[in-house]
C-alpha positions as CSV (number, residue, x, y, z in Angstrom):
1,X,147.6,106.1,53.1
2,X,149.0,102.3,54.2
3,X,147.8,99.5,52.3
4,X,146.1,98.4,55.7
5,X,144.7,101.7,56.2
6,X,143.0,101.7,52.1
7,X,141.8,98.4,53.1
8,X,139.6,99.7,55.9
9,X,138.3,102.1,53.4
10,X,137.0,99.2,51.6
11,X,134.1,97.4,52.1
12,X,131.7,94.5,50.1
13,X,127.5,94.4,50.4
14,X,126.5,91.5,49.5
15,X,122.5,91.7,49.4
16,X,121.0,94.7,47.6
17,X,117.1,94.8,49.2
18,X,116.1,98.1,50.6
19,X,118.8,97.5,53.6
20,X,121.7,96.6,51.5
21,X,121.4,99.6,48.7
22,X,121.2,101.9,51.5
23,X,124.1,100.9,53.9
24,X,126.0,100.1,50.1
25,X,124.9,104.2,49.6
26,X,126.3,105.4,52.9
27,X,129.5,103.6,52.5
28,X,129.8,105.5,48.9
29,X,128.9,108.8,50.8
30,X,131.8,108.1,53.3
31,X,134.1,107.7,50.5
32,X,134.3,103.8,50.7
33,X,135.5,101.4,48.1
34,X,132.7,99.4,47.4
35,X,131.8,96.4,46.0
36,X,128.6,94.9,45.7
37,X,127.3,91.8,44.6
38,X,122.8,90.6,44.5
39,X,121.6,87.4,43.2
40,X,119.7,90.1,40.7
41,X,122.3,91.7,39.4
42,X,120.5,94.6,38.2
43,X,119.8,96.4,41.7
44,X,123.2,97.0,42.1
45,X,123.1,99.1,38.8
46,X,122.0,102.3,40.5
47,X,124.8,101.6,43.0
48,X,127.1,101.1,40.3
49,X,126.5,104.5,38.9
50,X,127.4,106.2,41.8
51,X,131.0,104.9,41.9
52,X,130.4,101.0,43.2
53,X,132.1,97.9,41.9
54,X,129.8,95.0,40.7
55,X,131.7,91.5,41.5
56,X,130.9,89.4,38.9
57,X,130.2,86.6,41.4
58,X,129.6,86.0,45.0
59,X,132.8,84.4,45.5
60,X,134.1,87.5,43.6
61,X,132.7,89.7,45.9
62,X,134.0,88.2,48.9
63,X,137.4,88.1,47.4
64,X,137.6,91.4,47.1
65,X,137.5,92.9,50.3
66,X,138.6,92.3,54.2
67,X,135.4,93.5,55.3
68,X,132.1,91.6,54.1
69,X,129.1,93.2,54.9
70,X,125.8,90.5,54.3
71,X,122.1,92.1,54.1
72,X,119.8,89.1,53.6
73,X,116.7,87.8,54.4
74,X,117.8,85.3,57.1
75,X,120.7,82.6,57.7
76,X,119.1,80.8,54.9
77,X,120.1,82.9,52.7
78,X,123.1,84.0,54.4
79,X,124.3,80.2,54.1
80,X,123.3,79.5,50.8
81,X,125.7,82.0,49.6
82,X,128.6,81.3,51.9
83,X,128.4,77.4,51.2
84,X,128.8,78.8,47.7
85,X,132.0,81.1,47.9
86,X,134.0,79.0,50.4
87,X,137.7,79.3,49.0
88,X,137.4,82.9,49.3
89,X,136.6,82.9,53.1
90,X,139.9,82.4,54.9
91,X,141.1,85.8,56.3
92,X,137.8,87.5,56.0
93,X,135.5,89.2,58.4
94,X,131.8,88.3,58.0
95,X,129.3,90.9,59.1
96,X,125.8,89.8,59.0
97,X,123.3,92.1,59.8
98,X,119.9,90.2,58.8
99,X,117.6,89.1,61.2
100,X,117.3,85.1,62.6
101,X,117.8,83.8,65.7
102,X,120.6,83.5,68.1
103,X,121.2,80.4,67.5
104,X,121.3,80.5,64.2
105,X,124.0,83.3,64.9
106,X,126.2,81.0,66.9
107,X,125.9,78.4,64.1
108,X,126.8,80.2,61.5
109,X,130.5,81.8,63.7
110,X,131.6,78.3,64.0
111,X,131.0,77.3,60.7
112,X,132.6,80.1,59.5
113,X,136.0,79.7,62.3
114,X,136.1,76.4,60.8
115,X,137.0,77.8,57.8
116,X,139.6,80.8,58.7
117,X,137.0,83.7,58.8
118,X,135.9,86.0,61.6
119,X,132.0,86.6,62.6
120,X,130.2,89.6,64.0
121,X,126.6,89.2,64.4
122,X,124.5,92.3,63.6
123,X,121.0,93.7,64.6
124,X,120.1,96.7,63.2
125,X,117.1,98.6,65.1
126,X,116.5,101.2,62.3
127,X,114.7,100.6,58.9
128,X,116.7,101.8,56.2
129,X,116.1,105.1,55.7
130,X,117.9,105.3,59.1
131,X,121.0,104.6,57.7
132,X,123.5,106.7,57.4
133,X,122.5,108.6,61.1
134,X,124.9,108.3,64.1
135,X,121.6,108.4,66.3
136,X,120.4,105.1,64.8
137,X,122.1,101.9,66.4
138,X,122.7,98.4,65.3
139,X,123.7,95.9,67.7
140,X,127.0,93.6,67.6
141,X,128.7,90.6,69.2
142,X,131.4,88.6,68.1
143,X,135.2,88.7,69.1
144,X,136.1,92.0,70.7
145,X,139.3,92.2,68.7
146,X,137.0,91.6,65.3
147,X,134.6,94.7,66.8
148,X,137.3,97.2,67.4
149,X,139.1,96.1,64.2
150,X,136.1,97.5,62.1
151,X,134.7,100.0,64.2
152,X,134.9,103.1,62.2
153,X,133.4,101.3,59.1
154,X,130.3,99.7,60.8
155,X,129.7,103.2,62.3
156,X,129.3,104.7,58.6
157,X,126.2,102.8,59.0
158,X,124.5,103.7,62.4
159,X,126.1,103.8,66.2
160,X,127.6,100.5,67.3
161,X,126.2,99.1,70.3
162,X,128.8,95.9,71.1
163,X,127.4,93.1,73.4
164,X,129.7,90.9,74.5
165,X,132.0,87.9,72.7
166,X,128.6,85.2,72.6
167,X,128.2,85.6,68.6
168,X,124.3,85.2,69.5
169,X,124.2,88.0,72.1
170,X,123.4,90.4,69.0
171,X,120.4,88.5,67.7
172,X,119.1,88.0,71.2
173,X,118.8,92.2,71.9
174,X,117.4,92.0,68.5
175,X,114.6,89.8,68.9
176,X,113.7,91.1,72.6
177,X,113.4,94.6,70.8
178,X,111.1,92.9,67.8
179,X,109.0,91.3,70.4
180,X,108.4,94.4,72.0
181,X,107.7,96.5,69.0
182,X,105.7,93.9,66.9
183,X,103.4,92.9,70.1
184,X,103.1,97.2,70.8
185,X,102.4,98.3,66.8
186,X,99.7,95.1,66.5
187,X,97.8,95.8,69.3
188,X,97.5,99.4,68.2
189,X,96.3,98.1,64.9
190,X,93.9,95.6,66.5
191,X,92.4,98.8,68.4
192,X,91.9,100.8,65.5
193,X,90.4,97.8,64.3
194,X,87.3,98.1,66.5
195,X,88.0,101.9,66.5
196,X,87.0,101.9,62.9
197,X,84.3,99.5,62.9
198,X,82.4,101.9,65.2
199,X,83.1,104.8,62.7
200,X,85.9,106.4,64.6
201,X,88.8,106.6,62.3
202,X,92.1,106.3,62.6
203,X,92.8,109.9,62.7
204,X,90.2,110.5,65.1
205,X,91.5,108.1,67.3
206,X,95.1,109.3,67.0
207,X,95.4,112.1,70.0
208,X,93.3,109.4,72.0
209,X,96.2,106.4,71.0
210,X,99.0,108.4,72.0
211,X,98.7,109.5,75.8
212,X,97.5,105.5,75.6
213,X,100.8,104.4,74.4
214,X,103.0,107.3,76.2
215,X,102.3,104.6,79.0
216,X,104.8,102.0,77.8
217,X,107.3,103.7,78.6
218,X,106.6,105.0,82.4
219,X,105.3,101.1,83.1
220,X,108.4,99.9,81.4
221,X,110.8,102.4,84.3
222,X,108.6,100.8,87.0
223,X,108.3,97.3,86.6
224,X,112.0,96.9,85.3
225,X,113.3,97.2,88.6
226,X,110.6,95.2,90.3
227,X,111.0,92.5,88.0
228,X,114.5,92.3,88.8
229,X,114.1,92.3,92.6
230,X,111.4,89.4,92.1
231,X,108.7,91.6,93.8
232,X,105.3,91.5,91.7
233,X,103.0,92.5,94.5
234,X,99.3,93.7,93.6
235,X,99.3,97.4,94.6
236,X,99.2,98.8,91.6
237,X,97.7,96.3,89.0
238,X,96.3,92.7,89.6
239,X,95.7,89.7,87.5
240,X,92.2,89.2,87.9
241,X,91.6,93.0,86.7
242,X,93.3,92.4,84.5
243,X,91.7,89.7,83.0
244,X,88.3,91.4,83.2
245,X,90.4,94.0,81.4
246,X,90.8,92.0,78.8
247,X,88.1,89.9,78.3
248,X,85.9,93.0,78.1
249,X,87.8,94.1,74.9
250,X,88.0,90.8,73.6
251,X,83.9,91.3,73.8
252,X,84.1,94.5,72.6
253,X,86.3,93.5,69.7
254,X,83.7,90.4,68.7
255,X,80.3,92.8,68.7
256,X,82.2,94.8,66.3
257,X,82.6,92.3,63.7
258,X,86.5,92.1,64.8
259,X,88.4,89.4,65.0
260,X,88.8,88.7,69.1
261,X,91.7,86.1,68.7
262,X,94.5,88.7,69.8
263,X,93.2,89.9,73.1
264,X,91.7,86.1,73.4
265,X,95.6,85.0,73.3
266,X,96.4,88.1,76.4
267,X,93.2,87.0,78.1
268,X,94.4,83.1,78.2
269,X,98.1,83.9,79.1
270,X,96.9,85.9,81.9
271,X,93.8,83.0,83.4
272,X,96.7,80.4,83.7
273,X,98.3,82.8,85.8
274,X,94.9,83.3,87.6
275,X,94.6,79.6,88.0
276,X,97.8,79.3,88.9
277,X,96.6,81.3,92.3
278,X,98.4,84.3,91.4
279,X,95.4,86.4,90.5
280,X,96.5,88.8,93.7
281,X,99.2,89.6,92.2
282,X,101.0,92.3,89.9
283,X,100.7,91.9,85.9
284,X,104.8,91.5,86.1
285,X,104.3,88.1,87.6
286,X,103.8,86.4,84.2
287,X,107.4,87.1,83.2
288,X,108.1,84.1,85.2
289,X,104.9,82.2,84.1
290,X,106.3,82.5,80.4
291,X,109.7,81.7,81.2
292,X,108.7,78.7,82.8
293,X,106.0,77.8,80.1
């Protein structure tokens, strides 16, 4: 094996939360060299058992390898450390795969070209016991040339889905995913809410949730391409039903004893577009609404 070639076997996790020990585990499993460096330097002992190296030192740990692999909580975080280890990052390829914005993502790849190191923006769509699986994906953007350099190694971790050059292009997929899933899982728990306060319990309501949800999808398929040609005509839903819709679980919710603030938020987003004199027409008209608000 090439000294080039050894070098892509070698990687360094920096960041040793739940994320970080697992993708650290599943570059051990793929028979990486790996270093590993956390702020609290025991959680990479169990790491360090299994055949890992622990830099004594942030800049250490970026030293060491081509490849640096960063699992923290935001760019906070991220730049807190990287202020910190500057000498070491001429020549380097930063791989950051937590979670902020895209702008924050653009930021942070021209701070770090300033300084002689490559950027590829990460966002990984799995929780970490998803790592490790080629059917799990992670988002990336960044140079092309930087993507196809380290291919193999970031798909030890999950599939690689690549963007496009714009460093935030990563973050943005990300966050359109998050919005999705965090709007979908609270309104479920909001429902369960007032399922419960009516002595209907969770598991109870479960076979009743699902066809419920199984929706999402099949309304997602339809409006996509509507949405796209502009057409939000009222054939199949309407904003004024829609606000009844929602104002009547809003009531619902309050009898209950449950907090009516979520559907309260739905049922306001939807009356400007009612005031607005679009109340004739489809629910995808507030996708401009929002994007103009």
């Amino acid at each position: 094996m090439s000294v080039e070639q050894q070098a892509r076997r070698s990687v360094t996790v920096i960041g040793l939360g739940p994320m970080g020990q697992a993708m650290a585990g599943a570059f051990l499993d793929a028979g990486y060299a790996v270093t590993v460096w956390n702020r609290t330097a025991g959680r990479a002992d169990a790491l360090v058992a299994r055949g890992a190296r622990a830099a004594s030192d942030a800049e250490a740990a970026v030293a060491a390898n081509d490849l640096v692999v960063l699992s923290l909580t935001d760019y906070d975080a991220v730049f807190e450390v990287l202020e910190s280890v500057e000498p070491a990052l001429r020549g380097r390829t930063i791989v950051n795969l937590g979670s902020d914005t895209p702008g924050r993502a653009r930021e942070a790849a021209r701070w770090l070209a300033e300084r002689g190191a490559g950027h590829l923006t990460g966002g990984v769509q799995v929780p970490p016991s998803g790592i490790g699986s080629p059917e799990s994906s992670t988002f990336y953007s960044g140079p092309v040339e930087l993507f196809q350099r380290h291919r193999a190694a970031l798909e030890v971790l999950t599939g690689a889905d690549y963007r496009g050059d714009d460093p935030g292009l990563a973050q943005l997929y990300y966050q359109i995913q998050m919005d999705l899933f965090w709007s979908s899982m609270v309104g479920y728990l909001h429902a369960t809410a007032i399922a419960e306060a009516n002595g209907i319990s969770a598991e109870e309501f479960r076979p009743y949730a699902l066809p419920t949800a199984s929706l999402v999808p099949r309304m997602i398929e339809f409006y996509a391409p509507r949405i796209t040609a502009g057409d939000h005509r009222g054939d199949v839903d309407r904003l004024t039903m829609a606000l009844a819709s929602i104002e009547h679980v809003r009531d619902t919710a309050e009898a209950s004893g449950v907090d009516g603030a979520l559907p309260a938020v739905l049922a306001e987003a939807v009356r400007r577009g009612v005031a607005a004199g679009d109340g004739a027409a489809g629910l995808s008209t507030l996708v401009g609404r929002f994007r103009r608000a």
